[in-house]
C-alpha positions as protocol buffer text, in pm:
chain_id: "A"
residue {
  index: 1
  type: UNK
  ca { x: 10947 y: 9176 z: 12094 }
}
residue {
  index: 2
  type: UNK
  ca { x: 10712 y: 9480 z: 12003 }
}
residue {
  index: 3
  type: UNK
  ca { x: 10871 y: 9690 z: 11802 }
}
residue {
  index: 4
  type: UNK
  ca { x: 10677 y: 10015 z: 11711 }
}
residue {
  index: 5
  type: UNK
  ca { x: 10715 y: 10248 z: 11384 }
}
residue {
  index: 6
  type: UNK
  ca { x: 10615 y: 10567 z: 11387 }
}
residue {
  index: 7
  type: UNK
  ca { x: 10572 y: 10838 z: 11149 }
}
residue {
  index: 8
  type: UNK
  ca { x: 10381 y: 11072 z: 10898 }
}
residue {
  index: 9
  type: UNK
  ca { x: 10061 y: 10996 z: 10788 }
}
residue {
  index: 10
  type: UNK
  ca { x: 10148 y: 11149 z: 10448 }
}
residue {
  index: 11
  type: UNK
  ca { x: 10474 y: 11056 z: 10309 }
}
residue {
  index: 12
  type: UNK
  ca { x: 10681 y: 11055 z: 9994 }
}
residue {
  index: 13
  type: UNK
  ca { x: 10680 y: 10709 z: 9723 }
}
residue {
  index: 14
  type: UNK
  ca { x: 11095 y: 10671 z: 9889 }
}
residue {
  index: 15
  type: UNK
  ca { x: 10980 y: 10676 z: 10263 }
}
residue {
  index: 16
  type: UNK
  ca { x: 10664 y: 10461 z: 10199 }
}
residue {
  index: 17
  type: UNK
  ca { x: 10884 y: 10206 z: 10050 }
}
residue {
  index: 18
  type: UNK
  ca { x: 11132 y: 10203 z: 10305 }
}
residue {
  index: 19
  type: UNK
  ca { x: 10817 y: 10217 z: 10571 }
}
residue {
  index: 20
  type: UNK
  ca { x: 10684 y: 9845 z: 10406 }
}
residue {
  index: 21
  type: UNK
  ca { x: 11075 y: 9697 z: 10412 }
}
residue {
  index: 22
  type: UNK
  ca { x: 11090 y: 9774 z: 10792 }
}
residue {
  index: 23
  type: UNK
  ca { x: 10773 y: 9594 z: 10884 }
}
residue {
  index: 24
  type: UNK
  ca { x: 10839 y: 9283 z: 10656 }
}
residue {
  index: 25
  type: UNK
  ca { x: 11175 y: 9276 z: 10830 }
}
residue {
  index: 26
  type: UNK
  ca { x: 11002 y: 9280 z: 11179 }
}
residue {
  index: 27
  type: UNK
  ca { x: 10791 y: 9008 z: 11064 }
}
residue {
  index: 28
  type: UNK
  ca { x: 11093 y: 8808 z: 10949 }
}
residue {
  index: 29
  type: UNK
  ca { x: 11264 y: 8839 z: 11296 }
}
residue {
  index: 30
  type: UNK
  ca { x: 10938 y: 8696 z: 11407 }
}
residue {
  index: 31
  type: UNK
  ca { x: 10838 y: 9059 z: 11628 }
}
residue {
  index: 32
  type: UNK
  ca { x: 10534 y: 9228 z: 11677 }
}
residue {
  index: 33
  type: UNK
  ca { x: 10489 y: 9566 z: 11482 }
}
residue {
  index: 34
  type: UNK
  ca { x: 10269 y: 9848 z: 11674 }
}
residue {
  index: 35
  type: UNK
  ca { x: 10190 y: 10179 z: 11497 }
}
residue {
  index: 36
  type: UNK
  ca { x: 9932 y: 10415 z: 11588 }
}
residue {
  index: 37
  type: UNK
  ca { x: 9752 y: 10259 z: 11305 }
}
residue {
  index: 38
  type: UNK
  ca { x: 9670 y: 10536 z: 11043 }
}
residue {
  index: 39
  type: UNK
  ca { x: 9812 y: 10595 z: 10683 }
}
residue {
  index: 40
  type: UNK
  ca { x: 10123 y: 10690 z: 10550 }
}
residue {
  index: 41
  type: UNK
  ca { x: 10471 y: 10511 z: 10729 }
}
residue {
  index: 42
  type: UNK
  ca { x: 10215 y: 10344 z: 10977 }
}
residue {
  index: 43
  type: UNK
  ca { x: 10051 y: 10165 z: 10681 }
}
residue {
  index: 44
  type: UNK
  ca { x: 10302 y: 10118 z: 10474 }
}
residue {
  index: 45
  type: UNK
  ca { x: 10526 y: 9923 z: 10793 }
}
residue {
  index: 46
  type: UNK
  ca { x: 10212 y: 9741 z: 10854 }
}
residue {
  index: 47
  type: UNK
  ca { x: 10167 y: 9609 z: 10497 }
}
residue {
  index: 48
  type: UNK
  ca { x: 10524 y: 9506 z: 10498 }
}
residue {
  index: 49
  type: UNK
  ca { x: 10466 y: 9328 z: 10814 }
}
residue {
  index: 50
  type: UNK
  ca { x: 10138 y: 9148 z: 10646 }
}
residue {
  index: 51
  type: UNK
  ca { x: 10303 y: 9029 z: 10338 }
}
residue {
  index: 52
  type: UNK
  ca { x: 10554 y: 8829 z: 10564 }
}
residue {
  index: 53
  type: UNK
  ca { x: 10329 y: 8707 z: 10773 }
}
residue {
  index: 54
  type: UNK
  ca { x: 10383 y: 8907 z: 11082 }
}
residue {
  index: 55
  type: UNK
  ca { x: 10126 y: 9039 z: 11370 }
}
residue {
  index: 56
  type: UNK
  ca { x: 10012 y: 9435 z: 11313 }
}
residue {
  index: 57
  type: UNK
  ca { x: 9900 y: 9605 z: 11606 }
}
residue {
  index: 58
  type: UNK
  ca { x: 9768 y: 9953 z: 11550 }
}
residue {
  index: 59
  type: UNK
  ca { x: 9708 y: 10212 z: 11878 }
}
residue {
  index: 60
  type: UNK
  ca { x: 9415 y: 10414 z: 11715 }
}
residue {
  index: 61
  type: UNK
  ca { x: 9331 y: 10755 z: 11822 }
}
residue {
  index: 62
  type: UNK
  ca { x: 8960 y: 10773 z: 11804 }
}
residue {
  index: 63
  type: UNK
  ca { x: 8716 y: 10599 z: 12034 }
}
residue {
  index: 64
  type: UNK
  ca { x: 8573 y: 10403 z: 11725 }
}
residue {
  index: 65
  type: UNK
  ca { x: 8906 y: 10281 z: 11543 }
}
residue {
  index: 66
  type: UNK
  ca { x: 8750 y: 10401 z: 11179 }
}
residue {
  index: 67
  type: UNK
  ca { x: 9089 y: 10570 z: 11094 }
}
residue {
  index: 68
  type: UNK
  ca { x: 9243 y: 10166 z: 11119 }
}
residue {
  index: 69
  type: UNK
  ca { x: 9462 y: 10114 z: 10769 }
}
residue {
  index: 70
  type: UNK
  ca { x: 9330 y: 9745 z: 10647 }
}
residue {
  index: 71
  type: UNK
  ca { x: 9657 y: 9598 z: 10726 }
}
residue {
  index: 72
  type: UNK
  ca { x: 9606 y: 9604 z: 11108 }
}
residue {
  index: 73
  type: UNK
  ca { x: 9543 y: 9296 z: 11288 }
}
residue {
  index: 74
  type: UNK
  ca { x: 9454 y: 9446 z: 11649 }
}
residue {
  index: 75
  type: UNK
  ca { x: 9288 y: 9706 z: 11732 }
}
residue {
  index: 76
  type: UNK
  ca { x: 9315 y: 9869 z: 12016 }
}
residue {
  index: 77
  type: UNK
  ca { x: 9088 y: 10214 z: 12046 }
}
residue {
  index: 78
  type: UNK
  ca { x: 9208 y: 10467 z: 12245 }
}
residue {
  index: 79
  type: UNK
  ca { x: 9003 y: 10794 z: 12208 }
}
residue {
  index: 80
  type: UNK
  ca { x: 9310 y: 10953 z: 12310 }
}
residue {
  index: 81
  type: UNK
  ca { x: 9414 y: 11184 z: 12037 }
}
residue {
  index: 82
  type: UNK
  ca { x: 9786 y: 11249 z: 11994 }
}
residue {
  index: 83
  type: UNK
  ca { x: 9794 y: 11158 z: 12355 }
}
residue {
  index: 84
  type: UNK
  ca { x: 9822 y: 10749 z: 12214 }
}
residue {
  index: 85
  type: UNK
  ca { x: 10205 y: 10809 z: 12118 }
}
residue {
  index: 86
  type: UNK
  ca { x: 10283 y: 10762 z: 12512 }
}
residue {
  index: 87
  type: UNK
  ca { x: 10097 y: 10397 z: 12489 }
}
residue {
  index: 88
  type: UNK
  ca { x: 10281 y: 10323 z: 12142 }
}
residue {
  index: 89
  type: UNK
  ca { x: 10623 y: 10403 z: 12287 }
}
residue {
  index: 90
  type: UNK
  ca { x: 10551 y: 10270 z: 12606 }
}
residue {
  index: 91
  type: UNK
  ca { x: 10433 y: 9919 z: 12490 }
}
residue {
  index: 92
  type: UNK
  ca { x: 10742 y: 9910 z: 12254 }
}
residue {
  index: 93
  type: UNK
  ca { x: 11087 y: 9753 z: 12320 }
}
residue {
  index: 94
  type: UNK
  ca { x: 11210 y: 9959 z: 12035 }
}
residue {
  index: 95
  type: UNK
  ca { x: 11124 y: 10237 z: 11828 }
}
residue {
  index: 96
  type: UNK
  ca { x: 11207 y: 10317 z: 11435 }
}
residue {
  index: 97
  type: UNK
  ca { x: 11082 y: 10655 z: 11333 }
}
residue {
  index: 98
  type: UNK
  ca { x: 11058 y: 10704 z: 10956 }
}
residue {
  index: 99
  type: UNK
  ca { x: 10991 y: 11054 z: 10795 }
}
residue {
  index: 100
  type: UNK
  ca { x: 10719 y: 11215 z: 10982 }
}
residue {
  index: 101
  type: UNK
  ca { x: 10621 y: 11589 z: 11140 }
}
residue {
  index: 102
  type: UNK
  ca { x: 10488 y: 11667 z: 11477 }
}
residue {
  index: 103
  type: UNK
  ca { x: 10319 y: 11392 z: 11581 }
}
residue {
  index: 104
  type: UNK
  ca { x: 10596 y: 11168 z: 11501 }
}
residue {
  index: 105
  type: UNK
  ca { x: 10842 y: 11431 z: 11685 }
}
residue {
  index: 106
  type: UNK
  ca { x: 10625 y: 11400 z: 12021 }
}
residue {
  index: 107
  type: UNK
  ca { x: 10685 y: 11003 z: 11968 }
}
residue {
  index: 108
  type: UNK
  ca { x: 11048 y: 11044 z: 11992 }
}
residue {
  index: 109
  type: UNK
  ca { x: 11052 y: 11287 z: 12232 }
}
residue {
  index: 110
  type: UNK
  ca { x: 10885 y: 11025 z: 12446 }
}
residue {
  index: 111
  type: UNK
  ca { x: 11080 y: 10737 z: 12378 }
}
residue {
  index: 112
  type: UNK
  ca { x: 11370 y: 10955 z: 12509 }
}
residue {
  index: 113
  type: UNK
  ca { x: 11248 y: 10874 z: 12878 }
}
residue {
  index: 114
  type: UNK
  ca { x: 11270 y: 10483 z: 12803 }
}
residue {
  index: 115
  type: UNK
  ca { x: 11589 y: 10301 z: 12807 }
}
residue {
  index: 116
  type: UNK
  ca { x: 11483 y: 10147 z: 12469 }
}
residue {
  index: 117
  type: UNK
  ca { x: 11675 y: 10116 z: 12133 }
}
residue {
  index: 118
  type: UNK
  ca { x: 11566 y: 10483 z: 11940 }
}
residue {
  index: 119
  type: UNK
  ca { x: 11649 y: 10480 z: 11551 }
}
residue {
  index: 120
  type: UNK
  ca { x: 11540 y: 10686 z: 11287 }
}
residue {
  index: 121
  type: UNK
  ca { x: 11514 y: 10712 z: 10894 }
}
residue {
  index: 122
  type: UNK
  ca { x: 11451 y: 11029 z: 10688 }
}
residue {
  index: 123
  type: UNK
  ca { x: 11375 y: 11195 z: 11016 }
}
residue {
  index: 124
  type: UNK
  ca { x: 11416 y: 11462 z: 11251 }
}
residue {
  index: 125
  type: UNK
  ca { x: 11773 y: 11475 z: 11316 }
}
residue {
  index: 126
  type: UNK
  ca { x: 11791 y: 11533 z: 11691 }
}
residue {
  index: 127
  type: UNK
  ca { x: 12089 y: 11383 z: 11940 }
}
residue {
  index: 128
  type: UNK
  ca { x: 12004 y: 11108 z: 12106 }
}
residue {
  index: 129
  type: UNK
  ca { x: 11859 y: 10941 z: 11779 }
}
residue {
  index: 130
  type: UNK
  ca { x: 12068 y: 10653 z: 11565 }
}
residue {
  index: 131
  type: UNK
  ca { x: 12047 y: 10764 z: 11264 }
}
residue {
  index: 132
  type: UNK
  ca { x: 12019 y: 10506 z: 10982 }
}
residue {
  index: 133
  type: UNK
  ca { x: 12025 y: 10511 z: 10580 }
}
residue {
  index: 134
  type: UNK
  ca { x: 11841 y: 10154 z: 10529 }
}
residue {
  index: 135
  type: UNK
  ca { x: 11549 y: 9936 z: 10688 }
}
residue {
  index: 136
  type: UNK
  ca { x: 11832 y: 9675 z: 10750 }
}
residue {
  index: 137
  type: UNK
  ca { x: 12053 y: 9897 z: 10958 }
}
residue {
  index: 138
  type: UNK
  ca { x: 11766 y: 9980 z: 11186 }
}
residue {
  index: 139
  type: UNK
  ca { x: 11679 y: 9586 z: 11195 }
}
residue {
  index: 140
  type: UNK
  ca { x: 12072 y: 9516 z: 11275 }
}
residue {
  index: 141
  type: UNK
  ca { x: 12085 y: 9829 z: 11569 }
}
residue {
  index: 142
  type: UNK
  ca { x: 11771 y: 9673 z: 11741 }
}
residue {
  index: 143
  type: UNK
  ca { x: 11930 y: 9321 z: 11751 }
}
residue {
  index: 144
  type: UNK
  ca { x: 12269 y: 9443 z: 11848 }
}
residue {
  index: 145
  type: UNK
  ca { x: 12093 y: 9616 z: 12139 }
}
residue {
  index: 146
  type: UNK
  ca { x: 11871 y: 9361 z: 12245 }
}
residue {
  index: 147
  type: UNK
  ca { x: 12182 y: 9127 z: 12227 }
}
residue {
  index: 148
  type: UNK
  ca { x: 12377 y: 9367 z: 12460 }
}
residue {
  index: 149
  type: UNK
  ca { x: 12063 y: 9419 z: 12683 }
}
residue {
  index: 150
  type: UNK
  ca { x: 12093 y: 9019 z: 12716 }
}
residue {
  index: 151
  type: UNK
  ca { x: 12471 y: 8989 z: 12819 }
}
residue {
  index: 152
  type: UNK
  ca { x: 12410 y: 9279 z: 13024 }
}
C-alpha cells in the first residue's frame, strides 16, 4: 500500500514529531510512504519511515529534484509546481494530512474525488475529513478501511 502524508513545509516541534511517528508506523505495517518530498511534515514522515526501515518516495516539484529532504529514497521529478499534489493523491491508497496551509488544503481537496481513506491531524477541519488526535489512530482508520474495502 502507498500511503501518502501531506503537509506544511514549516511546522511546529508537536506536529514534526507526530509527522516522524506516522511514517515509522507506515514502515512498520510494511507500506510505502509518498510525500511531495520537501521539509517540514514531508520530512519529518519520511525520517520516521527511514528509521524503521521503510521505502520513502518523494513527488518533487521542480524539474531537478534539489528541494528532495535526505530521507527520500525515490525520486520522482515532476516540474509541476503545486500541480504534483494531484500525482501524490492519486498514486496513494490513503492519505494522512498533518498541520499544513494551502498547499496541503489543495491535497485534500483532491483526495475528496478518490474513494480513498482521508484522515487528518492538527489540520484543516473540513467535513469529509476523519479527524484524529494520534499517529496510531490514523494507522488504525487506514487498516479498518482497507479491511472493509477487502470484505467489501
Amino acid at each position: 500500500m502507498n500511503i501518502a502524508v501531506v503537509g506544511g513545509h514549516r511546522c511546529s516541534k508537536k506536529n514534526y514529531e507526530i509527522g516522524q511517528k506516522i511514517g515509522e508506523l507506515i514502515a512498520k505495517e510494511g507500506w510505502i510512504l509518498l510525500s511531495g518530498g520537501g521539509p517540514g511534515i514531508m520530512k519529518a514522515s519520511c525520517q520516521g519511515a527511514k528509521k524503521a526501515g521503510g521505502l520513502t518516495v518523494g513527488i518533487l516539484p521542480s524539474y531537478d529534484g534539489k528541494e528532495a529532504n535526505k530521507f527520500i529514497d525515490v525520486k520522482l521529478t515532476t516540474g509541476l509546481g503545486y500541480a504534483r499534489n494531484v500525482l501524490i493523491i492519486r498514486s496513494a491508497d490513503a492519505i494522512i494530512a498533518v498541520d499544513g496551509e494551502y498547499g496541503t488544503l489543495s491535497e485534500i481537496a483532491f483526495a475528496f474525488n478518490e474513494p480513498k481513506p482521508i484522515i487528518g491531524i492538527n489540520t484543516w477541519k473540513i467535513k469529509g475529513l476523519k479527524q484524529v488526535k494520534t499517529p496510531k489512530a490514523a494507522i488504525n482508520y487506514i487498516k479498518l478501511a482497507f479491511k472493509r474495502r477487502k470484505n467489501a
